[in-house]
C-alpha positions in Angstrom: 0.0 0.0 0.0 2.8 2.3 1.0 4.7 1.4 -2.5 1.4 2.4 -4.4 1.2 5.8 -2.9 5.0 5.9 -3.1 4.0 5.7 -7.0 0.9 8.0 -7.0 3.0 10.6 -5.5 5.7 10.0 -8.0 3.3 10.2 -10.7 2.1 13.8 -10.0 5.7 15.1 -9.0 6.2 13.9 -12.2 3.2 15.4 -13.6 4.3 18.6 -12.0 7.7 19.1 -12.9 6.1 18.1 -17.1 3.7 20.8 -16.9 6.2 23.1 -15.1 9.0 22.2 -18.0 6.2 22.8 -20.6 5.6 26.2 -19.3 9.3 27.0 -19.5 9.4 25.8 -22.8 6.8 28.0 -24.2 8.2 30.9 -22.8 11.6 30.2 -23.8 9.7 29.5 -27.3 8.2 33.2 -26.8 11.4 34.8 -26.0 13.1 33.1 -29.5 10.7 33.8 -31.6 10.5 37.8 -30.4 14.3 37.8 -31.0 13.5 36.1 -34.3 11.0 39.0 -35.1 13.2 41.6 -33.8 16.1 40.6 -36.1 13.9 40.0 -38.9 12.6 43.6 -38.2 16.1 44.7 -38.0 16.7 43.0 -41.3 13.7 43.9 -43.0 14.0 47.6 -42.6 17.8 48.1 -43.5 16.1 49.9 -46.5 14.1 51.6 -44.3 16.7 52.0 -41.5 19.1 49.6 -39.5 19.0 49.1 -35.9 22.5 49.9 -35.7 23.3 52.6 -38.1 25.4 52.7 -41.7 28.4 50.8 -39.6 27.9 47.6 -38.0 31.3 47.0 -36.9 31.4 51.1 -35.7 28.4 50.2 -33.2 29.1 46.9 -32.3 32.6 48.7 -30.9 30.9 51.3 -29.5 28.2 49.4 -27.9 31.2 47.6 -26.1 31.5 50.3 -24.2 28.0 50.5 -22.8 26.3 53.0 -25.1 22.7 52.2 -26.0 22.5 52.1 -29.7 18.8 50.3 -30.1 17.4 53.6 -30.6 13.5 53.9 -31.7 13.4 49.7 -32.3 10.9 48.3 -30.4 11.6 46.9 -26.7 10.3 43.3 -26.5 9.0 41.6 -23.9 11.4 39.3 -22.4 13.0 42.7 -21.8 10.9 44.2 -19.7 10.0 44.9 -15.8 7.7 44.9 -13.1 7.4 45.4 -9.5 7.3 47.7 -6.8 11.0 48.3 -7.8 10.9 49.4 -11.4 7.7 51.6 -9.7 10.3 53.4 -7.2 12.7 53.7 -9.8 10.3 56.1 -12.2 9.1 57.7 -9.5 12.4 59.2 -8.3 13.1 59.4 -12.0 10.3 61.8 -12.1 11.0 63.6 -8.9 15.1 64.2 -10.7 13.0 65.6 -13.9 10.3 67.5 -12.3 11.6 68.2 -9.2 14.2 71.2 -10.2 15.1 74.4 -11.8 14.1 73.8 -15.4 10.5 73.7 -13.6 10.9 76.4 -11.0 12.1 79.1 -13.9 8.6 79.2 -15.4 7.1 80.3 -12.3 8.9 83.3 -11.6 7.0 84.8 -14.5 3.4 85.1 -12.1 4.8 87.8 -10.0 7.4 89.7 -12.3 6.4 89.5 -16.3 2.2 89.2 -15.4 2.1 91.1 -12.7 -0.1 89.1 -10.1 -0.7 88.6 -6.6 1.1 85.4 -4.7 -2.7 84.2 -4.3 -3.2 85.0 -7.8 0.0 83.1 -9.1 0.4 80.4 -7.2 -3.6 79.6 -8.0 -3.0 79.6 -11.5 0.2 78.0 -12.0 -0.6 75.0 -9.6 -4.0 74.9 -11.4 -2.2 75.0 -14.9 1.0 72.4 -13.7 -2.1 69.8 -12.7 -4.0 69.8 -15.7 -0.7 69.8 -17.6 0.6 66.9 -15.6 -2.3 64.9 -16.6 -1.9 65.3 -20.1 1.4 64.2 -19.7 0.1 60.9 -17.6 -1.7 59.6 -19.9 0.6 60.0 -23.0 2.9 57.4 -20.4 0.5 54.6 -21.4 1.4 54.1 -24.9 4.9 53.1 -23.2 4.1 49.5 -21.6 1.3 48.9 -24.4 3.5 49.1 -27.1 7.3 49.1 -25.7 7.5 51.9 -28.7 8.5 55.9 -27.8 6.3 58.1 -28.0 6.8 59.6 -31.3 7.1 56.4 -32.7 3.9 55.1 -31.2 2.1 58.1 -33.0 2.3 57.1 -36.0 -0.4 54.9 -34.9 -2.6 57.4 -34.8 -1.2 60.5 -36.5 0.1 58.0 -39.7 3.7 58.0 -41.3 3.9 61.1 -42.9 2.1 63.4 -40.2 4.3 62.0 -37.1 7.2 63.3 -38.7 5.8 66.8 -38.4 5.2 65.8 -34.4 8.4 64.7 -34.0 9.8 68.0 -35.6 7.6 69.7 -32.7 8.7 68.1 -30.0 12.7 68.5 -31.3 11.6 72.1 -31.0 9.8 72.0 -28.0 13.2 69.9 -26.1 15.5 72.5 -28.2 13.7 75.2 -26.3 14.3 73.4 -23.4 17.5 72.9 -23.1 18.4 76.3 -24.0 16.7 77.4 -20.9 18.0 75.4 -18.8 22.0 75.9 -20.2 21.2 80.0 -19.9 20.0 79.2 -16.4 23.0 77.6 -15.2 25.2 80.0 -16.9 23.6 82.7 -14.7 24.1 80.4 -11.5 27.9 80.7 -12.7 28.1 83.7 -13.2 26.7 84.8 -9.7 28.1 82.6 -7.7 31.6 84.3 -8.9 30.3 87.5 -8.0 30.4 88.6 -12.4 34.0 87.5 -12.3 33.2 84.2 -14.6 30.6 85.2 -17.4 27.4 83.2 -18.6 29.4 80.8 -20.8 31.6 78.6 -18.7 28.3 77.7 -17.3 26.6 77.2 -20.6 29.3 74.8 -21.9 29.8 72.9 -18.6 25.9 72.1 -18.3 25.8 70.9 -22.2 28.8 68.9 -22.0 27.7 66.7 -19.5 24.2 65.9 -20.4 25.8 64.6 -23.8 28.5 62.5 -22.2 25.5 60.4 -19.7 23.1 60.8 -22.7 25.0 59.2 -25.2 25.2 55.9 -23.4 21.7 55.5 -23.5 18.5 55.2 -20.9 20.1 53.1 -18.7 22.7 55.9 -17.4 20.1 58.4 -17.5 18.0 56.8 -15.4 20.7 56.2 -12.9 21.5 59.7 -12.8 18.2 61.1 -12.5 17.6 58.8 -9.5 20.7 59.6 -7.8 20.1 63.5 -7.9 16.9 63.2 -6.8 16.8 63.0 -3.3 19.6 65.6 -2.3 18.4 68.2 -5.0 14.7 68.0 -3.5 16.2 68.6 0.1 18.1 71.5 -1.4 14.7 73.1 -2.5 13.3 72.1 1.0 16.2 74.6 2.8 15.9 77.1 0.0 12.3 77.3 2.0 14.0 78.0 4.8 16.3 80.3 4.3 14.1 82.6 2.2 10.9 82.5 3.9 11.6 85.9 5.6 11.7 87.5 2.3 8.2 86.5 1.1 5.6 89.2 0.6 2.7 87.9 0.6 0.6 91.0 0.9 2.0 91.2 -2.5 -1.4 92.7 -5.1 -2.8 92.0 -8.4 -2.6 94.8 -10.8 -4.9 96.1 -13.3 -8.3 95.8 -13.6 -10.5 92.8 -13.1 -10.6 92.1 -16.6 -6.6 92.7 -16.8 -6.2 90.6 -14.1 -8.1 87.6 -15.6 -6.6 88.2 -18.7 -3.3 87.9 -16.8 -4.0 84.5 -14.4 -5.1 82.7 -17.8 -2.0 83.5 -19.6 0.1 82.5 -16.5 -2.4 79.6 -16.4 -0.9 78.6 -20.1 2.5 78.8 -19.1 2.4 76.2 -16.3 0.5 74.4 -18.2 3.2 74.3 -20.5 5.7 73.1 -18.4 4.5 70.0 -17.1 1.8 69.4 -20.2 5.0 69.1 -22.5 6.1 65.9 -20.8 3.4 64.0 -22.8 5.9 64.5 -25.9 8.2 61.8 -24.2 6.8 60.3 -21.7 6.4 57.0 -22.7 10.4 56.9 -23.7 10.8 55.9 -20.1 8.0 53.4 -19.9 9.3 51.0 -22.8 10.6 48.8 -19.9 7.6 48.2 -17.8 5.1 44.9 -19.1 2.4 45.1 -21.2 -0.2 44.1 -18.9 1.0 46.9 -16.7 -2.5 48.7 -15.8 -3.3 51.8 -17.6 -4.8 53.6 -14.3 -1.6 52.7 -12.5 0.4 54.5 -15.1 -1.5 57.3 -15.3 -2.0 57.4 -11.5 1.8 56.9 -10.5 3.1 59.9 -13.7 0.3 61.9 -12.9 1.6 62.4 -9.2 5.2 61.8 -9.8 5.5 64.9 -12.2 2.8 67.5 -10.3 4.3 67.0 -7.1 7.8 67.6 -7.3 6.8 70.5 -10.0 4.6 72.0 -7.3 7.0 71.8 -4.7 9.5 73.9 -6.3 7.0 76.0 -8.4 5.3 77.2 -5.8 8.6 78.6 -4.6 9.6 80.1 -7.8 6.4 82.1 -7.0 7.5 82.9 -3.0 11.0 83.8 -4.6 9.5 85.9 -7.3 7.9 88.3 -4.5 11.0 88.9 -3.3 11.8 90.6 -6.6 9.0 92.9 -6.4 8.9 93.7 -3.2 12.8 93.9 -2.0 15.5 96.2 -4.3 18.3 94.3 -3.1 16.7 91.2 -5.4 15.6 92.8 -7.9 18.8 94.7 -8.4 20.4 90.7 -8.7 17.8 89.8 -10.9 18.6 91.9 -13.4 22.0 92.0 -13.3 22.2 87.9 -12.9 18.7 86.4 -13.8 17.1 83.6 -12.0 20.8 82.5 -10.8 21.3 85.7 -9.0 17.7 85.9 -7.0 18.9 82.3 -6.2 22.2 83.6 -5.2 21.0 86.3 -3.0 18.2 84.0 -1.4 21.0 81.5 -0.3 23.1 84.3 0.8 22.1 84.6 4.1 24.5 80.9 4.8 27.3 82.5 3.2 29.2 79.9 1.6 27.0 77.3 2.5 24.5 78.9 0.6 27.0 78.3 -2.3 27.7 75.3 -2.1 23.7 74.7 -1.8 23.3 76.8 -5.2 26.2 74.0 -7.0 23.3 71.6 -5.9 20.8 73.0 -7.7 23.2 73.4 -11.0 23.0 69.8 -11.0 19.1 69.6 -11.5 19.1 72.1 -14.3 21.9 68.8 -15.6 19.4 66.2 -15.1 16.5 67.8 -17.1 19.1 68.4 -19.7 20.1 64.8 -19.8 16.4 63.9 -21.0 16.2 66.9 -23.6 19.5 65.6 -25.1 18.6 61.7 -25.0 14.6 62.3 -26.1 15.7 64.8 -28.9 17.4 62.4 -30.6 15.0 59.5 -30.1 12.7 62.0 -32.3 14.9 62.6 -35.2 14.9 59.0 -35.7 11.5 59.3 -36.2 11.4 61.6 -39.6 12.5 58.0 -41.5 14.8 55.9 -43.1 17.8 57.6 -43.8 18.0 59.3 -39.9 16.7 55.7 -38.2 20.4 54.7 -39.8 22.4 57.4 -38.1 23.0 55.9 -34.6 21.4 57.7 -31.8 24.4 58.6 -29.9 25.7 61.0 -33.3 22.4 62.6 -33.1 22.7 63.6 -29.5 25.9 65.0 -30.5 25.0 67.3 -33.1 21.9 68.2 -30.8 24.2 69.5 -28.2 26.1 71.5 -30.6 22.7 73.0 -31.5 21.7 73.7 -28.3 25.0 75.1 -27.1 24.8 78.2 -30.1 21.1 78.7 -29.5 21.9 78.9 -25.7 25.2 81.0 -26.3 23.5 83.6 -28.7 20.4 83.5 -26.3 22.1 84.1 -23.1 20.9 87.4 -21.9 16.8 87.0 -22.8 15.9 84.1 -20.5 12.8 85.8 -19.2 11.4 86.7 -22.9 12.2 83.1 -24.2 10.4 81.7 -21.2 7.3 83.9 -21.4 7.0 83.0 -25.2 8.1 80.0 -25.2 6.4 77.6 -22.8 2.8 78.7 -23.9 3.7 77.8 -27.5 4.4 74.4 -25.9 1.3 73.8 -24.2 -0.5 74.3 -27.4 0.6 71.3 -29.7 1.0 69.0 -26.6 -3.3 69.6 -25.5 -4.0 69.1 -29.5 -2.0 65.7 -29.0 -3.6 64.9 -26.3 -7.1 65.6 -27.7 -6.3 63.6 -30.4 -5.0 60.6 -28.9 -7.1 60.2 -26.0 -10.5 60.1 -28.3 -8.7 58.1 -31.0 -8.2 55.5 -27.8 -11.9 55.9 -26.6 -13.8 56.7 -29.3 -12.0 54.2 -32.2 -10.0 51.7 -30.1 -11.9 50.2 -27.3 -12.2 46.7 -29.2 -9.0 44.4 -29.5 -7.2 43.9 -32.6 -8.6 41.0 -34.7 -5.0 39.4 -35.1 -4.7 36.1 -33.9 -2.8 36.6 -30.7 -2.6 40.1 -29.9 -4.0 41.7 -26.6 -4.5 45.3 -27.4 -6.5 47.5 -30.3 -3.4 48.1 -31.8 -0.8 45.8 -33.8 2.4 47.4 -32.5 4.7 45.0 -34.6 3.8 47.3 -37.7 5.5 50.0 -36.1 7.9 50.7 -39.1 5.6 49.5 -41.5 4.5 52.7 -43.7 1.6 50.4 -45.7 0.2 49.1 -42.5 -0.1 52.5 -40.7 -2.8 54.5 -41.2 -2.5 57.5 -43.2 -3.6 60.3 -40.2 -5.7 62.4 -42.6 -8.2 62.9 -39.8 -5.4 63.5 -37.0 -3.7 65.8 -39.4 -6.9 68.1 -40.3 -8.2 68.1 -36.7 -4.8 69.1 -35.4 -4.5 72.1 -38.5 -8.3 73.2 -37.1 -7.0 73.2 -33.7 -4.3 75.5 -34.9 -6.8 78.0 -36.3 -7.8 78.1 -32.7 -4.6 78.7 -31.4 -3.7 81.6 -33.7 -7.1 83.0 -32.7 -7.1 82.8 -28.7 -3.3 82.9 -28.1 -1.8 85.7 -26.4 1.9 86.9 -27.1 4.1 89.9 -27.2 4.2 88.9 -30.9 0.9 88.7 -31.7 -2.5 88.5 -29.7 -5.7 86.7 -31.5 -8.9 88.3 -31.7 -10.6 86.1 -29.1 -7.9 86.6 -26.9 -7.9 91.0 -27.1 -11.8 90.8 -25.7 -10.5 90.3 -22.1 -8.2 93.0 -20.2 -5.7 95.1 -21.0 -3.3 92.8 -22.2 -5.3 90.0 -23.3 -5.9 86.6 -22.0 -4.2 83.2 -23.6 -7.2 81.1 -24.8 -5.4 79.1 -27.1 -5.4 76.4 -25.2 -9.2 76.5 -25.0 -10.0 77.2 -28.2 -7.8 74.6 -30.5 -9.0 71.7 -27.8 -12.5 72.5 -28.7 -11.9 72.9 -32.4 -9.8 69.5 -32.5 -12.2 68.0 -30.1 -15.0 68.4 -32.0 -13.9 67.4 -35.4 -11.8 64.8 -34.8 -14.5 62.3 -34.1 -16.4 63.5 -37.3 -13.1 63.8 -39.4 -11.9 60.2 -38.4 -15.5 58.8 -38.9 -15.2 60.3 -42.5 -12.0 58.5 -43.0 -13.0 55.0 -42.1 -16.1 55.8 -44.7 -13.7 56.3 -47.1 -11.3 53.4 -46.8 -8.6 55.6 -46.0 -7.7 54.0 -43.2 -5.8 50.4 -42.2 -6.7 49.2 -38.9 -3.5 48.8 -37.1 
């Protein structure tokens, strides 16, 4: 009796171990045959554009030394991540991206270029960084779905052709970017040496280094950002506390009601700008994390991870930026040394601590840089064949050499490129947003009729021009929605006619306006398209 349940349990350890061997077989099967499809992707699209460039032998040497050089290719999904550690990871990711001076330089602008109260600005920019924030949260799911970036995943909405034109944007958009961000820390320089070292040493120093950890791909960069995190975030936290004595907070909107409207919508734009441009990229750093990674736990977890550290130091920028009204001594440094010098004099109550403190927060304006440089490039890939062959790492290079001149010939009109700038940014990224979160609602809520494939869209035709669709919907709803922005945006340039009605100085309603105009003929537009057999589904 003992022998024959000796044998039974035998039989089903047996059993066991079979099914578990099975099991490992088919997901070893899996993980060949995605290599297999990412070769023969490789292979397939050497017209189109190699993996690895013109030179194999070039990148299979350089890639010996640890530099990324997949560039826009697909991640697959023996490749990817889950877990609460990946999750901490992004987060502090975020904070390192979010959490620093690139951010906090927008915000100035409430106080000292629009003229509002502290109430005034800090209502409207944490109002404008929320909204912003969520855009930018739920670009972050086309990440895990599709293990694509997210230029490249656009052209599963926007089509071949018209993604290019995105991609162009966004280069624009991270261009901007990181010529704020080098003119920043070339003030910090130049104030912390009292006007002995000028603007460029700083400019130079801060470019140089984003290259060198952006060239070797997202791996580095993600290590960086993590690591700067923490201390840079304290930094802000003592920058609290050492200027909180300095606030004036009886500080008062001026103008009329109207004017002062006008005024909190326009500062409303800009925020919006700075964290509503994330959506442009956000998914780059989501390529790792599994496809069956929920969608409302992405969005959750970015939404958060970029408003909170963006609030944190915003909402300084706007304490500081009182200061400048309100005290000569600051406003005499911030116009002799821009943002670097009302940081300067804010630290300068702890002497050369406060120094040391202000080298800290050089480092931030590095980390954001880091992204601009390694996402930039990532996007240039995306206008086709020929640039998908250039490797990635040559086209960060030649983006920092860009950036560099702009930055160098831009150096002493931070506060003018901010003001214009970041509200052009916010524009594009809420028509990109309209677009893609109806095109997911309205059009994509059924899965793909491919045998095998778990979501609505078939993301192995990423690089497949006759399997995309051809975005003639996407493209005329996005070209309405910039009718809307040329008539509700607000500029020293030029001010629309919707956007003269209100104040003095007008209000920025382009925001408003295009999302309504591309809202409401997309659906129609895209309709029309199907109809007409313009359209593969993909």
């Amino acid at each position: 009796m003992l022998e024959g349940k000796a044998q039974i349990v035998v039989e089903k350890d047996s059993h066991h171990s079979l099914k578990n061997r099975d099991y490992k077989e088919q997901l070893e099967d899996k993980k060949v045959q995605e290599i297999k499809d990412e070769s023969s992707d490789s292979e397939s699209s050497k017209g189109p554009g190699t993996q690895q460039g013109y030179s194999p032998q070039i990148s299979d040497r350089i890639d010996s030394f640890g530099l990324e050089t997949r560039g826009i290719h697909r991640t697959p999904s023996y490749e990817r991540k889950g877990g609460a550690r990946e999750i901490v990871k992004i987060v502090l990711f975020w904070m390192s991206g979010c959490g620093g001076l690139s951010s906090i330089s927008g915000f100035f602008l409430g106080p000292i270029v629009f003229g509002l109260s502290l109430k005034d600005s800090l209502s409207a920019s944490l109002a404008g960084a929320f909204v912003g924030a969520g855009v930018a949260a739920y670009g972050a799911t086309m990440g895990p779905r599709g293990g694509l970036r997210q230029m490249v995943s656009s052209r599963f909405i926007f089509g071949w052709w018209p993604a290019k034109g995105l991609a162009l944007l966004n280069i624009i958009t991270l261009l901007g970017w990181a010529v704020v961000n080098c003119v920043f820390g070339g003030q910090i320089i130049s104030a912390l040496s009292n006007g002995k070292v000028n603007i460029e040493p700083g400019i130079v120093i801060i470019t140089c280094i984003s290259l060198f950890i952006a060239i070797y791909g997202i791996k580095y960069v993600a290590l960086f950002e993590r690591w700067a995190a923490i201390p840079v975030n304290i930094t802000f936290l003592l920058l609290y506390v050492v200027s909180a004595r300095n606030y004036h907070v009886e500080l008062i909107s001026q103008g009329t009601r109207a004017t002062i409207i006008g005024n909190w919508l326009s500062f409303f734009a800009v925020a919006f700008g700075i964290t509503g441009a994330w959506i442009a990229i956000a998914s780059d750093y989501y390529v790792t994390f599994p496809e069956d990674m929920s969608a409302t736990a992405v969005i959750t977890i970015t939404w958060f991870s970029i408003f909170i550290p963006t609030a944190f130091v915003g909402a300084l920028g706007v304490f500081l930026a009182t200061g400048v009204v309100a005290i000569p001594q600051w406003y005499d440094a911030y116009e002799t040394y821009g943002n670097g010098g009302l940081l300067d004099i804010a630290f300068s109550p702890w002497n050369g601590g406060g120094k040391f403190l202000l080298v800290m927060l050089y480092i931030s304006l590095i980390s954001n840089n880091i992204l601009n440089t390694y996402s930039i490039a990532l996007s240039t890939q995306v206008w086709g064949r020929v640039c998908t062959r250039v490797p990635r790492y040559i086209w960060a290079t030649l983006t920092a050499v860009v950036y560099l001149v702009l930055a160098l010939v831009g150096r002493n009109k931070l506060a003018v490129i901010l003001s214009n700038f970041l509200p052009m940014i916010g524009y594009w990224s809420m028509l990109y947003f309209v677009i893609m979160l109806e095109e997911n609602v309205l059009f994509r809520r059924k899965k793909h009729n491919k045998p095998g494939l778990r979501d609505a869209y078939d993301f192995e035709n990423w690089n497949n021009p006759d399997r995309l669709p051809k975005g003639y919907a996407a493209f005329a709803s996005f070209a309405l929605g910039v009718v809307g922005v040329i008539l509700g945006m607000c500029q020293v340039y030029y001010s629309g006619p919707v956007a003269k009605t209100i104040g003095d100085h007008g209000a920025d309603l382009g925001l408003w306006i295009s999302a309504a105009f591309t809202g409401l003929s997309y659906p129609a537009l895209r309709m029309l398209e199907n109809k007409a057999h313009l359209r593969y589904f993909v």
